[in-house]
N, C-alpha and C positions, 0 to 999 in steps of 0.2 A: 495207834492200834494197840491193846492192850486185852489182857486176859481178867477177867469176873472170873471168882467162882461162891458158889453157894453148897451149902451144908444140904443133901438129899439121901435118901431111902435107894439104895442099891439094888433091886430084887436077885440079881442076878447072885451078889458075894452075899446079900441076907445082911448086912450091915447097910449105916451112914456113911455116907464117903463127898468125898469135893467133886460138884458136877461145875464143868468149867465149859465159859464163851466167850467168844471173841469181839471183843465190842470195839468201836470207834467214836470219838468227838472231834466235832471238826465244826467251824464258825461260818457260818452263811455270809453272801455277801449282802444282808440287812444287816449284819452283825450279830446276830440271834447264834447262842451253842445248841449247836443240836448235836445229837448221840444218835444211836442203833448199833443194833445184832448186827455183825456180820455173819458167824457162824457157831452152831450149838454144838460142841465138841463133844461133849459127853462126860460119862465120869474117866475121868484120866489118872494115872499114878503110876510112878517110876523116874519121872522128871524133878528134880532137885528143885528150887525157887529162883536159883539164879538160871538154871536152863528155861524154864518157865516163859522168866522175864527177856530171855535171847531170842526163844522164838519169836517174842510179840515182838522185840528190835528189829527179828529179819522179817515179817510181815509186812511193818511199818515203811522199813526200807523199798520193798519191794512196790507198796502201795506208790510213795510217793516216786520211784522212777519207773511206772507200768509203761510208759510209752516211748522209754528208747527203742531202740531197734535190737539190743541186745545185752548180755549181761558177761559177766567173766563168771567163769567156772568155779572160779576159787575167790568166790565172795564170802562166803562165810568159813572160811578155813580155821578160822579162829574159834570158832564154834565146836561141839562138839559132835560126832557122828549122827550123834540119835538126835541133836538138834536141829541137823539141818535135813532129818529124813522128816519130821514133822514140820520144818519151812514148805518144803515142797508138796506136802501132803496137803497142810492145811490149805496152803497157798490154787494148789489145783481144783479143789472143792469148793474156796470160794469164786473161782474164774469159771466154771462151770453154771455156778448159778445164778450168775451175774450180780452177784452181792457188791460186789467190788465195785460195778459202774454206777451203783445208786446213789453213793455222795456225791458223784461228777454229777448225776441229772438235779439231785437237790439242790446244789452249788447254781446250776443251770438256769435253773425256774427262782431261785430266788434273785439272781442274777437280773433276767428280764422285768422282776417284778421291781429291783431296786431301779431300774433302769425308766421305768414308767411313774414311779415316786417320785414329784417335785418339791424342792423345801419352799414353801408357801412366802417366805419374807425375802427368797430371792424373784421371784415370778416380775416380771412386765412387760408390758403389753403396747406396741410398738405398731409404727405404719398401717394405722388403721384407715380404711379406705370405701367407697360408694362401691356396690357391687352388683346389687339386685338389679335395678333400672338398663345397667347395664349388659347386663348377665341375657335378662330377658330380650333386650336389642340385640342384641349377637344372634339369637336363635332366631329370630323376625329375619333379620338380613341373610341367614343363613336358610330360612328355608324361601325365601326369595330366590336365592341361590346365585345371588352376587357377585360370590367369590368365583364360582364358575365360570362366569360370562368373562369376566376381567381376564380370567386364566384364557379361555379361547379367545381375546381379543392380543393377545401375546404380551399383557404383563406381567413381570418379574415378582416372584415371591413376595420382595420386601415393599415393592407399589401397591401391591394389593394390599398388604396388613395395614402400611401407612393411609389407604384411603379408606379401610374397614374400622381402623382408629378416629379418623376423624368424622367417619358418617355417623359414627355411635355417639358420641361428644356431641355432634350436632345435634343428633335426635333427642338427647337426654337431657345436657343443659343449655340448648340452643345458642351458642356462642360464638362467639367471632373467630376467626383463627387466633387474633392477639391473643383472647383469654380463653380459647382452649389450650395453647401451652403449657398455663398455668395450673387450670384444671388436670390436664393431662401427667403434671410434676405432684401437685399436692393433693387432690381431692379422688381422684376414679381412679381403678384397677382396668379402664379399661385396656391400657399395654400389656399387663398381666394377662388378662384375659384371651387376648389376640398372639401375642408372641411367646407364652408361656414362659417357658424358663427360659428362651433365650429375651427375656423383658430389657427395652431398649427405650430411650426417650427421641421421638422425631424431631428435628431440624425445624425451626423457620420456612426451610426452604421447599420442603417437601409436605410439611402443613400448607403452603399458601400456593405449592403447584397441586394438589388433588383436584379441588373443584373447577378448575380450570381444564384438566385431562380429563375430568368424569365427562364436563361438558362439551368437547372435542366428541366425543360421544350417544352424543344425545339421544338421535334419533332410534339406534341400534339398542342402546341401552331402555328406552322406554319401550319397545318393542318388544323385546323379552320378559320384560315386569310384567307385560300385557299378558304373553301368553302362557306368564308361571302362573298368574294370581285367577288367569280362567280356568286353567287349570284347577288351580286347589278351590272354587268356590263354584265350579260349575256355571261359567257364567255365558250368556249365550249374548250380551249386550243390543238389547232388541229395544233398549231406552238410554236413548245418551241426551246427555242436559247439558246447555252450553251458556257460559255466562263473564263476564269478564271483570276484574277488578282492577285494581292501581296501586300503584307502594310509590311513597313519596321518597325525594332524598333530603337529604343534610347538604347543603353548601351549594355553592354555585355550579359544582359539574358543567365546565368550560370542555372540560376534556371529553363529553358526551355527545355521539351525535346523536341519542333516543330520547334524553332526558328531555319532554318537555311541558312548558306546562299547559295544564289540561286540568278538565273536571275531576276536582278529587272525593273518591267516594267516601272520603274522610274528613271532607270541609281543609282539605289541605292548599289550599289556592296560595299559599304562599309560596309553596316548591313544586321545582319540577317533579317530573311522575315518570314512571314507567309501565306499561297498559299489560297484566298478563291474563292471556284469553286461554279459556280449561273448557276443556270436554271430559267430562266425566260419565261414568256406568251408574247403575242404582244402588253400587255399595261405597261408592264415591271412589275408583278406582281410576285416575286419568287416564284413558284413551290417549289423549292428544291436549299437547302444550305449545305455547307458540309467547312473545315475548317482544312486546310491538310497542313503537313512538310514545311515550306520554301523552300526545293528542289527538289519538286516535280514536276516533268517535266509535261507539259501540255495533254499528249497524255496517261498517266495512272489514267489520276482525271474522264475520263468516264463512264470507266466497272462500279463503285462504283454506282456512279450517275444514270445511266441509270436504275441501279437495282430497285434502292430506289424510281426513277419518275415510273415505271413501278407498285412497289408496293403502292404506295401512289394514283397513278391515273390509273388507268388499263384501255386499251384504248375499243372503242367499236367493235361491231361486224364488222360493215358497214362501217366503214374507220380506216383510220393511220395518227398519229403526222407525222410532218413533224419538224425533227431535224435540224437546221440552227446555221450552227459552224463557225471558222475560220480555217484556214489551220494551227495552231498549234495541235487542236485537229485531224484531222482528217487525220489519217494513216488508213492504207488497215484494221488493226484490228478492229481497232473503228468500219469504216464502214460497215466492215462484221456481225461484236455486233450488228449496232443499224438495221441491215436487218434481223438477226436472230428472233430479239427481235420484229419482226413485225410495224418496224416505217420504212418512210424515211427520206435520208438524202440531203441536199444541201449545198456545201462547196465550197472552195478555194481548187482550187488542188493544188497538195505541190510540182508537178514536174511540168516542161517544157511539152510539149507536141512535142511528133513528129511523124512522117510518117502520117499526117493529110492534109485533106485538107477542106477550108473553103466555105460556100457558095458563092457566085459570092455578089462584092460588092453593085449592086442596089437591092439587095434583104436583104441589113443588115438593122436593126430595128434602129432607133436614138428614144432617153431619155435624159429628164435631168437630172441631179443630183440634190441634195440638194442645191447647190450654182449655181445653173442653167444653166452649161454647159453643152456640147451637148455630151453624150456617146453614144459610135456607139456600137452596138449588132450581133454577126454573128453565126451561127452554125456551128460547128464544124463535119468535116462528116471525121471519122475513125473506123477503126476494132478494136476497144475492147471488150476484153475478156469479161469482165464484162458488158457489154454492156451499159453502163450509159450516160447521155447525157450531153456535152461540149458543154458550149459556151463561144466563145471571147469575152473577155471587152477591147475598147480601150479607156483610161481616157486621155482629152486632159490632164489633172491636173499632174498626174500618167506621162504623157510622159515627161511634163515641165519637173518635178522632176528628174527623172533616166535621162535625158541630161544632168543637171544642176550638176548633183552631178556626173554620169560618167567621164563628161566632164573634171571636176576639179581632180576627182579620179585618171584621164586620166594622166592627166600633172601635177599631183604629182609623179603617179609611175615615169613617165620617168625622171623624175628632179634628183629622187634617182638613174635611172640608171646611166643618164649623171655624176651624179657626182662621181659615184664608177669608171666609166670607166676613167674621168680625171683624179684619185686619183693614178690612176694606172703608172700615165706619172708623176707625180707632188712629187716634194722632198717633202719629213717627208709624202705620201700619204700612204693609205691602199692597199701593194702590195700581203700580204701572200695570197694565196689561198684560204685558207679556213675560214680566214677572211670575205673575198672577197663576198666567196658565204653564208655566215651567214648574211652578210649587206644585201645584196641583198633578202635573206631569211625573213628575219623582214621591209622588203617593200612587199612583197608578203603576209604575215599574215596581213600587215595594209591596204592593196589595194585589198585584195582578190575578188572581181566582177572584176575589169580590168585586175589583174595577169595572171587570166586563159587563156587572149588571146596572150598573149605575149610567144615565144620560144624564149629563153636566151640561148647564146651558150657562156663559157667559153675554153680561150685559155691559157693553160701550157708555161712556159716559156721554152725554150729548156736549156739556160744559166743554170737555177736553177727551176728545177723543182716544187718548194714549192711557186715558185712567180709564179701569173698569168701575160701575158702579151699583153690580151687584151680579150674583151667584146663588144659584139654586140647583137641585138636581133630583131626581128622581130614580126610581130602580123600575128595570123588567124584566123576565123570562126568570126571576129568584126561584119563583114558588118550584117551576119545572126542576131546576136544580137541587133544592133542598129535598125534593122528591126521591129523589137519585143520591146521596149522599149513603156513604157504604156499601155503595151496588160496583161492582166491576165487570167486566166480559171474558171470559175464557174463550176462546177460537180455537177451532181445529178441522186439518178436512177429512178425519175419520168419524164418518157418520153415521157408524153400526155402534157407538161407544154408549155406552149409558150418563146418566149424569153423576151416579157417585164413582165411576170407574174413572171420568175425565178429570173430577175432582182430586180422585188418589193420586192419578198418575202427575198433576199438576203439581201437588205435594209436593212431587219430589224434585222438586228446583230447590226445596230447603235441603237439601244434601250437599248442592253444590255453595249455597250459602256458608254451609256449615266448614266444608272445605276453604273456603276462602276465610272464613275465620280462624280455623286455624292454625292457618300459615304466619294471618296475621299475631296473631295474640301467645297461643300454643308454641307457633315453632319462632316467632319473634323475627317475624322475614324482615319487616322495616322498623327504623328507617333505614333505605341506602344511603351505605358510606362513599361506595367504592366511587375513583373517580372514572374511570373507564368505560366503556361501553361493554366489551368481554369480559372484565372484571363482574359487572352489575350482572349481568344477565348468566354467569357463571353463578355467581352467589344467589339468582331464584333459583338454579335449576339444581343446587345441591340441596337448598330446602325443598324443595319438590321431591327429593329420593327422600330426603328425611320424614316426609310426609305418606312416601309409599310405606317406609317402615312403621311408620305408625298406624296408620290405615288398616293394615294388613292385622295387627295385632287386635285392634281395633271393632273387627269385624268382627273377629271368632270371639271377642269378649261379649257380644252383643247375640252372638246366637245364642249363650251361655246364661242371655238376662243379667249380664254387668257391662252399664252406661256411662262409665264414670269417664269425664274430659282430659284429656294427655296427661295434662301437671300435678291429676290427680290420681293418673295410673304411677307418675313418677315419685307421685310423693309417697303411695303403698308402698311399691318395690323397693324403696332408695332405705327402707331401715334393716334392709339386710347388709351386710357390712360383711369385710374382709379385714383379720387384721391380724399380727405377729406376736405371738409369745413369745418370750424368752425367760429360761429358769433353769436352775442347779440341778440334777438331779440327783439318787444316794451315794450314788457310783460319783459325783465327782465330776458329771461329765454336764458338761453345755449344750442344752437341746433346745431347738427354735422351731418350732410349730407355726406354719400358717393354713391357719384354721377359716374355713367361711360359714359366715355363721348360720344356722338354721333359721326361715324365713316364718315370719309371725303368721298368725292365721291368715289376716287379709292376703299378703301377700301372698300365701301357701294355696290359697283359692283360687287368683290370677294364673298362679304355676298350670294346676290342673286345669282351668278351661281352657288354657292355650295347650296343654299338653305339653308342657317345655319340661322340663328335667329341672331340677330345685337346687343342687348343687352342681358348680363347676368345675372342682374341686375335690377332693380329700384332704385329708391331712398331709403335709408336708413334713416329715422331718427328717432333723440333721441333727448329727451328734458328733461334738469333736470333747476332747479330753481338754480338760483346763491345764 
C-alpha cells in the first residue's frame, strides 16, 4: 500500500498543488498484478516525504494483519504524532467503505477460477465404464419397485443391492454369474450405481446365492410384479395366452431329476430339456410361470396352470378371460377345464374339419397380416356338438409353404418308389419281399403328409414266393387336400365374436411367441449349464425377472412408437459412459472429476419416452494439495 500523487488545480488555495491516493498492488492467484484505489485523499500538505512514506508503512501494516484479534497500542511509537493521527484516519475511512475487503474478494474469485483451470498436458482420463443400459435398468427395477418387496420380505441392505447388482448385469449383458464378476470388476458402473460411494465388488458367494433366494420366492415375488405393472398400464387381463417352450442343456445332468429328453422346439433331440409353461397378458406381462420335466407333453402343463391363474387372479362377476392357445394345447380336455373353470377359449383346431360348409366367398372378410399380405376369413357353417364357432384362414404365405414343401415331399416319395420298383428288375438289387416292404416302410415314416395318399400294391413272385415281382401304386383323396393347402381353423366358443375381432384376438399368441424369444435369444436363457434341478430352475426364474425388467421398459417404448428388440435398446443406451478425470489445476492442487457423460440423441429419446431421468450423477470432485 503506497501513496500516488498527481499535480492538480486547487480551487480552494487558487494554486496547483499534489492531490494524493492511496493505491495498492497485490498479485492474484492466476498470477496476474493487479492494482486499485483504495482511497482519494485529496490535496494534502504539511507531511514531509519520509512521514508520507510511514503512513503508507503503517497502512500496509495494518492491511496485512487485519484479522488478529488485536493490536498493541504503541505500534507506531516510532512514528511521529501527526503520522499516526493520519494511520488511523486513513485507516477508519478505508474500513468503513469497505475498500480494504476488495482485494480479499478479488484474491477470492480469482482463487476459484484458478481452481477450475486445468493444465491440459496433465489431464487423464481413467476408469471409464457402461453406464446408460444400465442407468436405465435401475430405474425399470426401481419403478417395479423391487427393492421394496425385498425390504418387506425382511432382507438386509446389502442382499438387496447384491441382488439389485446382479439382476442389472443379467438384464444388460445377460451373463452367467462366472462372467458377471468380471463384468461387474472391468466393464459396468453398475456397483457404482447401486451402492454409491459406498461402491464395493460382491463375492462369489453372494453372486451365486441371489438367484437361488430370489427363487425361494417365487410365487410372492411374481404376485407383486403382477399387481405393480397393472397398476402402471391399467391392465384389466381379460386375454391371457398360454404356450410352452423348452431350453436344452449342455451335458449329461445326471444330477437332474427334470432334465429330460423330449421334443425339442429347437430340433435339439440330442439333450435333455426342461419344459417352461407362461401365461402371459396382452402386453406380454407373466401372469403365471411354472417350470416342468423335459418330457412333458404340451396338453398336460394346463389343468396345473389354469388352477394357479384362477387362484392367483379370480376372474369377475360381469365377465370372462378369454384363453388364446395353440393347437398343442388344446385338446377336447383342456377345453372342457378351461369352460368349466368359467373362461373362454380360442384356439387352432387340432383336426381337419369335415361335413362343413362355408359361407359363399363375396361374403369372406380380407386382413393383413403382419408382413401385409392379404388373409381371407370365412365362416364356417357346421353341426357341432359343442357348438363352437369356426372359422377358415386362408394364408397366401401358409399355401406358398405346404406347395413348396408338398411339392418336393411329393417327388421324394415317389423317387423312393421308382427306385425299390427298378431294384426289383436290376442284378445285386433289393428283391426279398419283406425287404421290399421295410424300404418302402421308411419312405412312408419320412414322407408321412404325402404317404397317406398314395395305395401301394405289392406283387408275390409265383417262381419264389419270398421275392416280390413287382410294385405299383397309385394316389387318392390328393386333389381334396391340395384344395385345402393354406387353409387352417380357428375355434372358439364365443359366438357373438366377429371374424376380424377372432382373427386380432388370435394374433396375439405372437406375443407370447415373441416372449419366448426373447428369453431365448435377447436374455440368452440357454443353453443349461447348471447341474442341478434348484440350480436350473433358479437360473429360468432370474431370467424371467430379467425379462419383467425388460418388458416393462419395453412397453412404454412402444406406446411412444419405438420398436426396437432388447440388444438394440442396449446397444443405444450403452454409448453413454462413465468415466474419471484426473489433472493439475493452477493452484497446484490434484482434482478428480467423475463425470457421466451426456447421452446422444438416440439415447436422449429412449430417456424421455420412458420418462427416466438422463443423468445419475453430477459431477464428483475431489481436491487434495500435491
Amino acid at each position: 500500500m503506497h501513496f500516488i500523487s498527481q499535480t492538480r488545480y486547487n480551487p480552494d488555495s487558487g494554486r496547483d498543488e499534489k492531490y494524493y491516493r492511496i493505491k495498492e498492488s497485490f498479485r492474484d492467484k492466476l498470477g496476474r498484478v493487479r492494482s486499485r484505489i483504495l482511497l482519494n485523499v485529496g490535496f494534502w500538505s504539511g507531511l514531509t516525504p519520509e512521514e508520507v512514506r510511514d503512513v503508507g508503512r503503517g497502512l500496509t501494516f495494518l492491511q496485512e494483519h487485519r484479522d488478529e484479534v488485536a493490536l498493541f497500542d504503541d505500534l507506531f511509537n516510532e512514528y511521529s504524532e501527526q503520522t499516526r493521527l493520519h494511520i488511523g484516519r486513513f485507516w477508519s475511512e478505508m474500513v468503513e467503505s469497505g475498500a480494504i475487503d476488495i482485494s480479499r474478494q478479488v484474491i477470492k474469485e480469482s482463487e476459484a477460477k484458478a481452481r477450475k483451470m486445468l493444465d491440459s498436458e496433465s489431464v487423464k482420463h481413467t476408469d471409464a465404464r457402461e453406464l446408460g443400459a444400465e442407468w436405465m435398468t435401475l430405474q425399470s427395477i426401481r419403478q417395479l419397485r423391487i427393492e421394496e418387496f425385498l425390504k418387506e420380505q425382511g432382507w438386509s441392505d446389502r442382499r438387496i443391492k447384491a441382488a439389485i447388482s446382479m439382476l442389472m448385469v443379467r438384464t444388460v449383458y445377460c451373463s452367467s454369474e462366472f462372467k458377471s464378476r468380471a463384468i461387474l470388476r472391468d466393464n459396468s458402473a453398475t456397483c457404482e450405481l447401486v451402492y454409491g460411494e459406498e461402491e464395493e465388488s460382491l463375492g462369489y458367494r453372494a453372486m451365486y446365492n441371489v438367484a437361488p433366494e430370489l427363487y425361494a420366492i417365487k410365487s410372492e415375488l411374481e404376485q407383486h410384479l403382477c399387481r405393480v405393472t397393472d397398476n402402471l398400464f391399467n391392465q384389466e387381463n381379460r386375454i391371457l395366452l398360454f404356450d410352452l417352450t423348452n431350453f436344452y442343456f449342455e451335458g449329461s445332468k445326471r444330477s437332474s431329476q427334470k432334465a429330460k429328453f423330449g421334443r425339442s422346439k429347437e430340433k435339439r433331440s440330442d439333450c435333455k430339456l426342461l419344459v417352461l409353461a407362461l401365461c402371459i397378458n396382452t402386453d406380454g406381462f407373466i401372469r403365471y410361470s411354472s417350470i416342468l420335466e423335459g418330457n412333458t407333453a404340451d396338453p398336460k402343463s394346463l389343468p396345473h396352470m389354469i388352477e394357479e391363474v384362477i387362484a392367483e387372479s379370480p376372474l369377475s362377476d360381469n365377465s370372462k378371460a378369454l384363453v388364446v392357445m395353440d393347437a398343442g394345447i388344446a385338446t377336447e380336455e383342456n377345453l372342457s377345464l378351461i369352460k368349466s373353470k368359467g373362461y373362454n377359449y380360442l384356439c387352432v383346431s387340432r383336426t381337419k374339419l369335415k361335413d362343413y360348409e362355408l359361407t359363399p366367398s363375396e361374403e369372406s372378410v380380407l386382413v393383413n397380416d403382419c408382413k401385409g399380405e392379404v388373409i381371407t376369413l370365412r365362416k364356417v357353417q357346421r353341426k357341432d356338438e359343442n357348438g363352437d364357432y369356426y372359422l377358415q384362414v386362408n394364408s397366401p404365405q401358409k399355401l406358398h409353404t405346404e406347395e413348396s414343401m408338398n411339392g418336393a415331399f411329393k417327388e421324394r416319395f415317389e423317387l423312393e418308389l421308382t427306385k425299390a420298383k427298378q431294384s426289383l428288375s436290376r442284378k445285386g438289387g433289393t428283391k426279398t419281399y419283406e425287404k421290399v416292404i421295410e424300404r418302402i416302410g421308411r419312405a412312408m415314416q419320412k414322407y408321412p403328409s404325402i404317404a397317406k395318399f398314395y395305395d401301394i400294391k405289392y406283387t408275390r413272385s409265383t417262381a419264389n414266393p419270398k421275392l416280390m415281382s413287382d410294385l405299383s401304386w397309385s394316389t387318392h383323396g390328393e386333389e381334396r387336400a391340395i384344395a385345402e393347402y393354406g387353409a387352417y381353423y380357428l375355434r372358439t366358443n364365443v359366438t357373438s365374436l366377429d371374424e376380424k375381432s377372432i382373427w386380432d384376438y388370435y394374433n396375439l399368441i405372437r406375443e407370447i411367441e415373441c416372449t419366448n424369444r426373447q428369453l431365448k435369444t435377447d436374455l440368452n436363457l440357454r443353453p443349461i449349464y447348471h447341474q442341478t434341478d434348484d440350480r436350473s430352475e433358479a437360473h429360468l426364474f432370474f431370467g424371467l425377472l430379467a425379462y419383467w425388467v425388460v418388458n416393462n421398459i419395453r412397453v412404454q417404448l412402444k406406446e411412444k412408437g419405438i420398436r426396437h428388440y432388447w440388444k438394440e435398446i442396449v446397444r443405444i443406451m450403452s454409448t453413454q459412459k462413465a468415466v474419471t478425470t484426473e489433472a493439475t489445476n493452477m493452484l497446484g492442487e490434484k482434482v478428480v472429476l467423475r463425470i457421466c457423460s451426456d447421452p446422444p440423441p438416440n439415447a436422449r429419446k429412449i430417456y424421455k419416452a420412458l420418462n427416466y431421468t438422463t443423468h445419475p450423477f453430477r459431477k464428483i470432485k475431489i481436491c487434495s494439495t500435491q
